[in-house]
Backbone bond lengths (Angstrom), bond angles and torsions (degrees), N, CA, C in turn:
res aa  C-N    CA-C-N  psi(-1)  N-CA   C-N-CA  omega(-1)  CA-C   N-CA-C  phi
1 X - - - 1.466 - - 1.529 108.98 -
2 X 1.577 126.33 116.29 1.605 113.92 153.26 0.972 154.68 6.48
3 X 1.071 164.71 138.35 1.286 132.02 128.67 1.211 143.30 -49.82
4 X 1.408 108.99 -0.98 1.635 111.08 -179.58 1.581 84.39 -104.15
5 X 0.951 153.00 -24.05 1.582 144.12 -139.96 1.959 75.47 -106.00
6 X 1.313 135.75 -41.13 1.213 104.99 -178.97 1.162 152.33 -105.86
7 X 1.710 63.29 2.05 1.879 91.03 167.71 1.748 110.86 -59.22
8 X 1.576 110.30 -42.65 1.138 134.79 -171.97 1.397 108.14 -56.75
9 X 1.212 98.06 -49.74 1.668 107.23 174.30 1.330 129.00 -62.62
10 X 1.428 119.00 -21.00 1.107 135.75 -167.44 1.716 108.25 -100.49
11 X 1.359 106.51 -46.55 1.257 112.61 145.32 1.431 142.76 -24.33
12 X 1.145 99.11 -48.15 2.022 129.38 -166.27 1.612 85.70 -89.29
13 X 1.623 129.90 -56.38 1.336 118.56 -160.85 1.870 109.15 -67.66
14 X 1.775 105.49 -41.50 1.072 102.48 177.29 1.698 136.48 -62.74
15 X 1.143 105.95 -15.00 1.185 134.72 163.52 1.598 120.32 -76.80
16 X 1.232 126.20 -51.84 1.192 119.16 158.50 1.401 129.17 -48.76
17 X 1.742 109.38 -44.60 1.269 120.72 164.83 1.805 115.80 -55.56
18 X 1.200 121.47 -18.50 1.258 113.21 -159.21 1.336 100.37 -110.44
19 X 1.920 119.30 -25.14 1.247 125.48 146.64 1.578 116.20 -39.99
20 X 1.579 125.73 -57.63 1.259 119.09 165.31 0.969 125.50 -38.06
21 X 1.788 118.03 -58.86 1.685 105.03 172.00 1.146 149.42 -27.92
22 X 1.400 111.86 -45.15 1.327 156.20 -166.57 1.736 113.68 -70.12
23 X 2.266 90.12 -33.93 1.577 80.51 172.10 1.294 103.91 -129.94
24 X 1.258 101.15 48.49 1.506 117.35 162.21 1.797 114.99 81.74
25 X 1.115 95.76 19.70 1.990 89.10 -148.76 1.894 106.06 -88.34
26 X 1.832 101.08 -26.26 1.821 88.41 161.61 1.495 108.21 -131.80
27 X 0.998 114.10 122.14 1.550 120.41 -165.32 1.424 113.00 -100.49
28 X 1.495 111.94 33.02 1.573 107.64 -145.54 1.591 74.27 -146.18
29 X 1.551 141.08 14.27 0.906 146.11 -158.98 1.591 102.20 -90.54
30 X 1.728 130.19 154.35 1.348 135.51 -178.84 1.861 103.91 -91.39
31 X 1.554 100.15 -2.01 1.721 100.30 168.15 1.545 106.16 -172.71
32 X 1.277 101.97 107.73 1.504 141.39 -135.73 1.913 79.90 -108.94
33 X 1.040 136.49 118.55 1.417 143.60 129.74 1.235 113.00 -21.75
34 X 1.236 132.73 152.20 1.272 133.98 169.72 1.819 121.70 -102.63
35 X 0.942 116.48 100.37 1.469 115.22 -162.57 1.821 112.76 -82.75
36 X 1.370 93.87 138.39 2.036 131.42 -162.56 1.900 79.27 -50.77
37 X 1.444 118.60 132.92 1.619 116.12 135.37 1.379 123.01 -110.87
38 X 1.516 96.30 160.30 1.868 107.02 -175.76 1.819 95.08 -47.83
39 X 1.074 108.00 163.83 1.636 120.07 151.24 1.319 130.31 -55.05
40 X 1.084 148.70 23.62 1.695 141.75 -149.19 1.440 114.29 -8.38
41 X 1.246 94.38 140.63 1.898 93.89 174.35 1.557 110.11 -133.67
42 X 1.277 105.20 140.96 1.377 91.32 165.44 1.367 149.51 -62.66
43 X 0.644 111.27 137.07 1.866 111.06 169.95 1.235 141.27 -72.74
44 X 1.025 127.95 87.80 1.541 117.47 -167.92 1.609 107.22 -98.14
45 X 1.455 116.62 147.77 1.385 113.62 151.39 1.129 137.43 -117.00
46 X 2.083 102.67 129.02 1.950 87.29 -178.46 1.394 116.10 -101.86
47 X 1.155 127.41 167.66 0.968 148.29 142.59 1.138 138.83 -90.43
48 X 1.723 116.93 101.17 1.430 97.55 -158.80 1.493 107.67 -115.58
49 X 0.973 137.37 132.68 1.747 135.00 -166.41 1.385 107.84 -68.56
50 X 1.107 122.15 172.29 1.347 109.76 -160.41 1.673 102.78 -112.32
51 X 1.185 106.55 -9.89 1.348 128.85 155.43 1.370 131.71 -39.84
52 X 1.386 116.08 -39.24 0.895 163.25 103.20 1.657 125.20 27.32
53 X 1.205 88.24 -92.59 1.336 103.91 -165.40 2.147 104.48 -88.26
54 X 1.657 105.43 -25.47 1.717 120.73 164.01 1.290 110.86 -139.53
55 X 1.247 125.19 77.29 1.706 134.43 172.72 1.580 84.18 -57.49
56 X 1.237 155.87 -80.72 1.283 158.26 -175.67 1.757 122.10 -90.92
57 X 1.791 82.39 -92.02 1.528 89.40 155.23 1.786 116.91 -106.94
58 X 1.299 120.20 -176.47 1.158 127.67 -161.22 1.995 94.51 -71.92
59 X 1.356 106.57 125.34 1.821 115.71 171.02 0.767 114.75 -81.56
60 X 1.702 119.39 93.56 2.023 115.13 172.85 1.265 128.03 -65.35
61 X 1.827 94.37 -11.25 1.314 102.79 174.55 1.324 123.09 -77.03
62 X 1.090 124.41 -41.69 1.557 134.19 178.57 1.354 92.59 -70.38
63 X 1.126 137.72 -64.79 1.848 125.29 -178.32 1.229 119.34 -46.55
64 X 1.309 120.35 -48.63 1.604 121.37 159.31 1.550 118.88 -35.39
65 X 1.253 97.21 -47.10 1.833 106.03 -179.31 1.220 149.40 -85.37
66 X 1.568 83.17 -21.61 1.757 133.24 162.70 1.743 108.02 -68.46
67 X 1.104 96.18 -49.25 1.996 110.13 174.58 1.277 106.88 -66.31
68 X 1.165 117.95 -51.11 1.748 128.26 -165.76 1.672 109.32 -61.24
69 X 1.423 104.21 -54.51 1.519 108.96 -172.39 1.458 112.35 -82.97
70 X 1.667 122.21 7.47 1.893 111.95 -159.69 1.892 57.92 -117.15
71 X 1.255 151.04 -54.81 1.390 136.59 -150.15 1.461 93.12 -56.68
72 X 1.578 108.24 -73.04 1.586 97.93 -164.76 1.189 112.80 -62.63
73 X 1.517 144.43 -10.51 1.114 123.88 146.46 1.388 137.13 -59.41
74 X 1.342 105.14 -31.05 1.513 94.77 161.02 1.601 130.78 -92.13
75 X 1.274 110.83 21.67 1.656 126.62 172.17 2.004 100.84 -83.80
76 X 1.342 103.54 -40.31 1.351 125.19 175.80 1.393 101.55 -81.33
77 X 1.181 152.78 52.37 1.665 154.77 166.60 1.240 123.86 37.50
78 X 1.562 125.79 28.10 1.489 131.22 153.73 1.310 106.37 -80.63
79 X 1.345 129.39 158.26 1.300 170.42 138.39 1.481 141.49 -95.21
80 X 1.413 108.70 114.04 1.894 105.03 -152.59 1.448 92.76 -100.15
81 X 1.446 109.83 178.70 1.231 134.68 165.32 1.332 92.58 -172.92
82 X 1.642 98.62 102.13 1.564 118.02 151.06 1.680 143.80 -81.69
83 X 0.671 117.09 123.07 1.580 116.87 -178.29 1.676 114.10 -121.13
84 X 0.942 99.30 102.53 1.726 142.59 167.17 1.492 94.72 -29.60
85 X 1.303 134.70 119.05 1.661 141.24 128.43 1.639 115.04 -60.74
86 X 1.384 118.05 168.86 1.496 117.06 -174.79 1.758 97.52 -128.36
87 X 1.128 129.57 7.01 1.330 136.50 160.97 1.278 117.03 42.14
88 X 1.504 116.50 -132.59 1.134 131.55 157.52 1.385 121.13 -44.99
89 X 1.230 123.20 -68.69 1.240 127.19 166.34 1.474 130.04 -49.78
90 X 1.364 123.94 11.41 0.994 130.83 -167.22 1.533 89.10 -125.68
91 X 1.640 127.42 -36.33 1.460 121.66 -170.90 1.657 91.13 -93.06
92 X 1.267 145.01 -16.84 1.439 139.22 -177.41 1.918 86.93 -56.43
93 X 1.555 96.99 -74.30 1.562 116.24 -166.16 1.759 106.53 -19.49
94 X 1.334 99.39 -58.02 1.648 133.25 -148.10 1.596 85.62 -72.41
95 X 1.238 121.97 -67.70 1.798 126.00 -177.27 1.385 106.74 -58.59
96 X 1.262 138.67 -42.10 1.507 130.42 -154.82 2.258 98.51 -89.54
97 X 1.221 110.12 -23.85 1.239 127.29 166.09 1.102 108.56 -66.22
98 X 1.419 132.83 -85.11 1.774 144.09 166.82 1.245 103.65 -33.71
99 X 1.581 141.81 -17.60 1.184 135.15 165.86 1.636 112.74 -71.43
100 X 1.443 126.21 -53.44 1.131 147.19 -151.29 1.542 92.95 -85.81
101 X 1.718 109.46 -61.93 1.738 105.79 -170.66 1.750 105.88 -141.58
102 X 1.061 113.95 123.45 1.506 111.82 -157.50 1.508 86.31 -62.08
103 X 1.381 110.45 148.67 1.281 119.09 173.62 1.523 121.45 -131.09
104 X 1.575 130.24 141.55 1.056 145.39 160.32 1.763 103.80 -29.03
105 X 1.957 98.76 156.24 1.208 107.20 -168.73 1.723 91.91 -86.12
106 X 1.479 102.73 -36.36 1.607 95.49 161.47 1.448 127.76 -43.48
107 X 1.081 106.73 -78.93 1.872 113.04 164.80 1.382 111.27 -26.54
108 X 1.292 112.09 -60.10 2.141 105.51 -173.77 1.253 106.84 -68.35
109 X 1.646 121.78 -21.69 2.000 116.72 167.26 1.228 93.55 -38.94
110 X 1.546 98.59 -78.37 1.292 99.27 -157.82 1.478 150.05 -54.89
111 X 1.915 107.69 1.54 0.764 113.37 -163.62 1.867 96.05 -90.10
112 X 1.869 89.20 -41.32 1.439 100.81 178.85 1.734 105.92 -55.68
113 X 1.060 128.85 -35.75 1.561 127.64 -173.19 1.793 102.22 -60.22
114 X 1.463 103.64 -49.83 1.346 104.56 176.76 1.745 130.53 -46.03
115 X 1.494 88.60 -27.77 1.598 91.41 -156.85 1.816 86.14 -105.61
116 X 1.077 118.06 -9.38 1.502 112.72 164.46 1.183 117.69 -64.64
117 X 1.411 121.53 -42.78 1.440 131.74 173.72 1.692 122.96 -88.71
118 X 1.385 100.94 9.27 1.219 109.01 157.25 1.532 118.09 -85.51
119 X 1.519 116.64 -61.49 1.277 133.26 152.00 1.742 118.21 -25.39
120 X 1.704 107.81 -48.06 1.570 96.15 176.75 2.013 98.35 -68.44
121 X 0.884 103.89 -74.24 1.931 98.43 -166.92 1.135 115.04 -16.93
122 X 1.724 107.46 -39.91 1.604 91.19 -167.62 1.862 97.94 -76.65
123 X 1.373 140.21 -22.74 1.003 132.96 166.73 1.357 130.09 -48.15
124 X 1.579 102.26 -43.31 1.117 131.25 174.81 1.858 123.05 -49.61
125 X 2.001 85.86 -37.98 1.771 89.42 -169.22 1.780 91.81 -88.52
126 X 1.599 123.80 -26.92 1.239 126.64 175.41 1.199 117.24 -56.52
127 X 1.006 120.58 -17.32 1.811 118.87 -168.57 1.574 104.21 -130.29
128 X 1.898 115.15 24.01 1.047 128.11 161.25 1.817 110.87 -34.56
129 X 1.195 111.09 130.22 1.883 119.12 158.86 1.484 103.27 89.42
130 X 1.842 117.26 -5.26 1.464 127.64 152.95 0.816 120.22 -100.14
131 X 1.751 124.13 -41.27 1.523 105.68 179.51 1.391 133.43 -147.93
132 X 0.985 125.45 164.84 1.868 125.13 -150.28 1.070 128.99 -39.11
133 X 0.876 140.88 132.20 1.474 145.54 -150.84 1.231 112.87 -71.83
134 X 1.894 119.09 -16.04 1.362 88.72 -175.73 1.821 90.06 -135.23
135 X 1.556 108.75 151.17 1.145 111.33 -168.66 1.863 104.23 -75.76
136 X 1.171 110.52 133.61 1.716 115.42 -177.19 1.563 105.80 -70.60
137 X 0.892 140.50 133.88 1.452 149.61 147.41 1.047 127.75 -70.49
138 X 1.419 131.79 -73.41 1.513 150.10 147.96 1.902 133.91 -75.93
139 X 1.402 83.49 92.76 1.107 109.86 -170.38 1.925 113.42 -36.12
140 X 1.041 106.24 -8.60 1.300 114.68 -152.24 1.959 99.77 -100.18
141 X 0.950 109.08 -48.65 1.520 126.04 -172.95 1.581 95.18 -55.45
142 X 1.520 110.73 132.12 1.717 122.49 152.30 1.229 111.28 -32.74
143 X 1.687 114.49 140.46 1.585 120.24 -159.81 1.363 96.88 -133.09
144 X 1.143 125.67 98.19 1.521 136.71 166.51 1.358 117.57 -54.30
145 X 1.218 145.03 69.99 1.071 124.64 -169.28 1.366 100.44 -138.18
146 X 1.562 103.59 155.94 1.834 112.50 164.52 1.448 99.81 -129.72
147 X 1.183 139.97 -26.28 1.450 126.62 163.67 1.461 131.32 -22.79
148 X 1.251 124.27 147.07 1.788 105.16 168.83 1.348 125.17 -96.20
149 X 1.556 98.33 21.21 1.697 96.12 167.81 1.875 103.70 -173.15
150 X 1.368 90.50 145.52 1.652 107.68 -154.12 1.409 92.42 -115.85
151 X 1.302 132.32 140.28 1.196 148.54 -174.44 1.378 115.05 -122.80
152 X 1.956 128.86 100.49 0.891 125.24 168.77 1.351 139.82 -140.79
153 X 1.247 149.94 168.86 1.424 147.30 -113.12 1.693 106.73 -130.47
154 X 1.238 111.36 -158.65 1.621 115.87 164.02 1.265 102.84 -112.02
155 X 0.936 122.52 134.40 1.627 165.25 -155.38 1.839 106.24 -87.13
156 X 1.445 125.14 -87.08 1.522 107.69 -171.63 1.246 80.46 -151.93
157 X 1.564 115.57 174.75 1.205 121.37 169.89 1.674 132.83 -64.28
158 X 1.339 138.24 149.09 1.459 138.74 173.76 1.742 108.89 95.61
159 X 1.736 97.97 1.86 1.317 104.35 -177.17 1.849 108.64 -121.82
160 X 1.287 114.25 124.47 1.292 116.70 168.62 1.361 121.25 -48.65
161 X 1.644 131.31 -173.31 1.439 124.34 146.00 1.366 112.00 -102.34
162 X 1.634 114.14 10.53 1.887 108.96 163.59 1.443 97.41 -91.94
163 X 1.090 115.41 -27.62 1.868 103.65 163.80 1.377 118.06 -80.03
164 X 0.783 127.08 -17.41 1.615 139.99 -177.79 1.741 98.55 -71.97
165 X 1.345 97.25 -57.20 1.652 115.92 -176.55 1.565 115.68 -45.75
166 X 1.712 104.83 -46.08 1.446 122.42 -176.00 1.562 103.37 -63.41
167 X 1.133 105.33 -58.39 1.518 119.89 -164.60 1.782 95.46 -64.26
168 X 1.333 137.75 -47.51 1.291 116.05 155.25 1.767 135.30 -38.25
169 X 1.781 90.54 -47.87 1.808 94.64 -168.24 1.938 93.65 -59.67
170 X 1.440 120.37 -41.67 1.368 123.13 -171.23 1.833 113.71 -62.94
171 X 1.460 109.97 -28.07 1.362 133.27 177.22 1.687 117.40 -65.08
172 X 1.556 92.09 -39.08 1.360 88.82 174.88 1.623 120.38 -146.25
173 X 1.271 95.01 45.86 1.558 128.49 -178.98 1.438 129.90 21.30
174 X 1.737 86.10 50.97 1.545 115.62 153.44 1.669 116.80 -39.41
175 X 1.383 105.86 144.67 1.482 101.02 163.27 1.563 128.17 -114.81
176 X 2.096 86.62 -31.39 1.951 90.05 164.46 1.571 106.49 -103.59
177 X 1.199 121.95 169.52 1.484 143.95 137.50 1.395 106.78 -111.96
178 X 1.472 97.00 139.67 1.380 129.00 146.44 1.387 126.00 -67.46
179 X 1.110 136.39 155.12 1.541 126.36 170.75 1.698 93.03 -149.30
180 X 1.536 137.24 115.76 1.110 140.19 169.32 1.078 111.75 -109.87
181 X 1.274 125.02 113.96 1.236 150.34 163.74 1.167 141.08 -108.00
182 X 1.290 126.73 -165.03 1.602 108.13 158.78 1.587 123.42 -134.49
183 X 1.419 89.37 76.38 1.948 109.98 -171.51 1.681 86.37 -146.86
184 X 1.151 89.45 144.19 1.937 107.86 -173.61 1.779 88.42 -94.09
185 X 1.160 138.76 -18.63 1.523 125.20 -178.43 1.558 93.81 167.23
186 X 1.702 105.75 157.81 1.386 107.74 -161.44 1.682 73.13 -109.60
187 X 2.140 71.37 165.62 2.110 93.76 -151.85 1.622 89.31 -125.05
188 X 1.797 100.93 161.04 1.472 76.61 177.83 1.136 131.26 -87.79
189 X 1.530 103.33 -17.89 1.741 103.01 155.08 1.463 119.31 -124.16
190 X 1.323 125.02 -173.62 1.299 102.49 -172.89 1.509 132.42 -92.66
191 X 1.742 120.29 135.37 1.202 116.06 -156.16 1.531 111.19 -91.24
192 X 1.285 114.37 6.21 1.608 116.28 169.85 2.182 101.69 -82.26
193 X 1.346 103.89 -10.48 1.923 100.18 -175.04 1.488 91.48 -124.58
194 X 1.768 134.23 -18.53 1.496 132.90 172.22 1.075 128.62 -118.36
195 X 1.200 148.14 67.91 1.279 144.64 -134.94 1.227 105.74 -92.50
196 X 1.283 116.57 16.57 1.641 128.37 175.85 1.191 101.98 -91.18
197 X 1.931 123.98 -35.52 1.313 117.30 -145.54 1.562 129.39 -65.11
198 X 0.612 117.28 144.94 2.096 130.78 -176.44 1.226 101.68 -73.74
199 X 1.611 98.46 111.63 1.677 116.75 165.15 1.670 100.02 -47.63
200 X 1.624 120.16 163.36 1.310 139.68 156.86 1.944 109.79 -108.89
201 X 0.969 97.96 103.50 1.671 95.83 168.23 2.043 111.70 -79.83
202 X 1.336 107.89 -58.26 1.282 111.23 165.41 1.615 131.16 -118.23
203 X 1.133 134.17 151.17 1.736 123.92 -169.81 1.402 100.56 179.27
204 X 1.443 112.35 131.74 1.396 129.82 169.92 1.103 106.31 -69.37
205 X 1.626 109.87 160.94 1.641 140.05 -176.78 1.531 97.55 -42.47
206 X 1.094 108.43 -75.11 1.930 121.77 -179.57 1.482 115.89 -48.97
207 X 1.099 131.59 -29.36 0.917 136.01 178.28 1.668 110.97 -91.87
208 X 1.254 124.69 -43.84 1.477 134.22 160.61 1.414 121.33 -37.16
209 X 1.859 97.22 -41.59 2.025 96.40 -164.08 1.453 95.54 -92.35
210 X 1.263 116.53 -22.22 1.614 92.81 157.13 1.431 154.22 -54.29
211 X 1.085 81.90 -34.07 1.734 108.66 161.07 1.903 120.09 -60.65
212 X 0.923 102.17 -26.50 1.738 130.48 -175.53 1.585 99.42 -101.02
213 X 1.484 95.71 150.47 1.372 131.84 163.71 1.914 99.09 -57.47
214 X 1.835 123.91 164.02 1.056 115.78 170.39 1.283 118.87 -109.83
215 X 1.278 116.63 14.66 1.647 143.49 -149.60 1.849 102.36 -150.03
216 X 1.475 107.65 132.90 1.206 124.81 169.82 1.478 122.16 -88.61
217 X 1.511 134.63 114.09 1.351 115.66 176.52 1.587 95.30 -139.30
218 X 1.607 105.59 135.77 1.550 124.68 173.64 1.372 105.98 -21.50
219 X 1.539 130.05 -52.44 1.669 123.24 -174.14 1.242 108.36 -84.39
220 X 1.507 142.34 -7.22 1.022 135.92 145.15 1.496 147.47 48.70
221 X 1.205 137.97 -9.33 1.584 148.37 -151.20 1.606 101.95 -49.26
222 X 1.693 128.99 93.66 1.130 136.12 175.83 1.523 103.10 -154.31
223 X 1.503 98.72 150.46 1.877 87.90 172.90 1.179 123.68 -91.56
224 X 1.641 132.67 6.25 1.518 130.20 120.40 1.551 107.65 -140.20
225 X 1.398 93.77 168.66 1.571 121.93 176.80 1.668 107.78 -40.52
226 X 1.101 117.65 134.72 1.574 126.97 -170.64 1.624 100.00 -83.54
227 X 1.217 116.76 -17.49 1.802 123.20 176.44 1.180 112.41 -84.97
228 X 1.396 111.83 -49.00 1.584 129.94 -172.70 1.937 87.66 -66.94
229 X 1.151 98.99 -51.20 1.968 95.74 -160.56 1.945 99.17 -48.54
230 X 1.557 90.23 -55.19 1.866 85.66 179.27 1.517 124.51 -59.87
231 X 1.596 126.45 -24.75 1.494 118.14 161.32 1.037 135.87 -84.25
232 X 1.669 104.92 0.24 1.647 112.72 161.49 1.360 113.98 -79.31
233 X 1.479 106.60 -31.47 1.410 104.19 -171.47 1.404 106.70 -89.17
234 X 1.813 117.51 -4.50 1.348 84.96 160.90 1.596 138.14 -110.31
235 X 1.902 90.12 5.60 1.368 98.71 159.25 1.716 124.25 -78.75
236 X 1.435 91.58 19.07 2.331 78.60 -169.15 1.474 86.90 69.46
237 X 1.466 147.15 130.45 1.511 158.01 121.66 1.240 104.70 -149.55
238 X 1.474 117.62 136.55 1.105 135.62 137.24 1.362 129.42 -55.68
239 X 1.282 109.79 141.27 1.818 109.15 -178.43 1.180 71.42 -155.94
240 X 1.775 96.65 150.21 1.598 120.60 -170.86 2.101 88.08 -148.36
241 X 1.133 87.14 135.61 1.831 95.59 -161.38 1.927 91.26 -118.16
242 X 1.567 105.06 104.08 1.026 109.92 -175.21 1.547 108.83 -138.83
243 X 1.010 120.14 136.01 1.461 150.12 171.89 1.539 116.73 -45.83
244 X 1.889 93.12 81.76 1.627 101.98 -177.90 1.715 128.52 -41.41
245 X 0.984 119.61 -22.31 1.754 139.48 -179.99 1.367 90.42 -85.99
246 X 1.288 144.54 23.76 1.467 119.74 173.47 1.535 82.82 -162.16
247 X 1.441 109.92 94.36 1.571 129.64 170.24 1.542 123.14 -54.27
248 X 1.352 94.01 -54.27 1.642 115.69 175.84 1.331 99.21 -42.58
249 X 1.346 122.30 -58.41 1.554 117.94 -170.49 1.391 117.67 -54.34
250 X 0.829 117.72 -32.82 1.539 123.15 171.11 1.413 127.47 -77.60
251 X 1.239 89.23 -25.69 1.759 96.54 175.40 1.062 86.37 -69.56
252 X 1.388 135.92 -68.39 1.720 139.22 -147.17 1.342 110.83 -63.22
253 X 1.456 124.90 -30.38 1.452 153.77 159.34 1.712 101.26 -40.36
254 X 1.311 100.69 -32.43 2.024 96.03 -169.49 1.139 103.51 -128.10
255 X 1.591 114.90 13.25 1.842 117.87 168.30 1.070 84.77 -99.84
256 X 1.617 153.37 -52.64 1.315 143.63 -166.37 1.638 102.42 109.53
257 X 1.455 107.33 7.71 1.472 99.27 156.95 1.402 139.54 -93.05
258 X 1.429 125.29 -176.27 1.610 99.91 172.33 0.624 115.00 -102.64
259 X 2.050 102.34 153.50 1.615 132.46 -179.14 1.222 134.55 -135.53
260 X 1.041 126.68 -172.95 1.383 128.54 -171.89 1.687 109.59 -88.61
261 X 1.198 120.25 103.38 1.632 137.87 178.21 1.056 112.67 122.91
262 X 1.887 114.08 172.82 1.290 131.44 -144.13 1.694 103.20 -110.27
263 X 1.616 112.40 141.52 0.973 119.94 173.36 1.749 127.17 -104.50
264 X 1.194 120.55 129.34 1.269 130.66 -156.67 1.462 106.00 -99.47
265 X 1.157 143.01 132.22 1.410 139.81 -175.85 1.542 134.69 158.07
């Protein structure tokens, strides 16, 4: 054989070998290719009230708009994880039951848990070909996912979905939450009994749970969970409490400009 014929040959093998590298196949190699990674994206988590999504009947409008602005955000490299409230439909369930057979605070969880995870599916089938096929329940369990947005529910009884929410952002090492509601910014007292009271644009953990009850209960009237508020604050999370009926704000909330509601942290 030549010397050009084995040079050639030698050529062709090293190259094949370096083709191997490339798709990972000997990793034990003295010159290892350097292998392509995904982009990272962030994670955000919302919270969306369930209010929300059926103040009465179901709002195609807000889902339409709700779909529109989480897509082009994730064309731009965000990543959601939503968690479903049971709202209205969760207190219809709860009253027309307590009418018929008085029921346990256990029993009415569960009714509200139910109708939370009714509310996620239909999100779930809306945000079909974005996001994971199966709606999460328990925030707590390893989350397989490659989608850019995860769709999940209420979890067990004695637990909110702003605790539910936390225990996700900590699950999959979120740094903000969302909280959508329907309050333009938390006040320091309340402006439906003070109509004097002083919006909060920004306010620390300690300063926040004062403002709050120290105890969580299903009827509740706070702009988050007094449990959820203390495990955000003791993971470091942001929660930004913004006014689901006003989209824009939220967009502007994840451009990093300013908007309308209060930041928690």
């Amino acid at each position: 054989m030549s010397l050009c014929v084995q040079h050639l040959v030698l050529h062709t093998l090293v190259c094949q070998h370096c083709m191997q590298e490339a798709r990972g196949y000997n990793r034990g190699s003295r010159h290892p290719l350097p292998m392509p990674t995904a982009p990272t994206r962030e994670r955000v988590v919302v919270s969306v009230g369930g209010s929300l999504i059926v103040p009465d009947e179901i709002d195609i409008d807000f889902l339409r708009h709700f779909k529109e602005l989480l897509i082009e955000k994730v064309q731009k490299g965000f990543s959601f994880t939503i968690i479903a409230g049971g709202g209205k439909t969760a207190r219809k369930y709860q009253g027309a039951a307590n009418i018929v057979t008085p029921l346990s605070r256990h029993d009415l969880d569960w009714l509200g848990i139910h109708s939370t995870r009714l509310n996620a599916q239909l999100l779930r089938n809306i945000f079909v070909g974005y996001a994971h096929p199966q709606v999460i329940h328990n925030p707590t369990i390893e989350i397989d996912a490659e989608e850019p947005i995860i769709i999940a529910a209420g979890w067990q009884p004695g637990c909110s979905t702003d605790y539910d929410a936390v225990l996700m952002a900590k699950n999959l090492g979120a740094t903000r939450l969302v909280n959508l509601s329907n309050i333009d910014y938390v006040y320091e007292s309340d402006p439906r009994q003070n109509p004097h009271a002083q919006k909060i644009e920004k306010i620390g953990w300690v300063e926040f749970r004062k403002l709050i009850p120290e105890e969580w209960d299903p009827g509740l009237s706070s702009p988050f969970d007094p449990i959820a508020a203390k495990e955000a604050e003791a993971i470091g999370l942001e929660v930004a409490i913004i006014n689901g009926e006003k989209l824009k704000e939220f967009s502007n909330y994840l451009d990093g400009v300013p908007f309308v509601g209060t930041v928690i942290s």
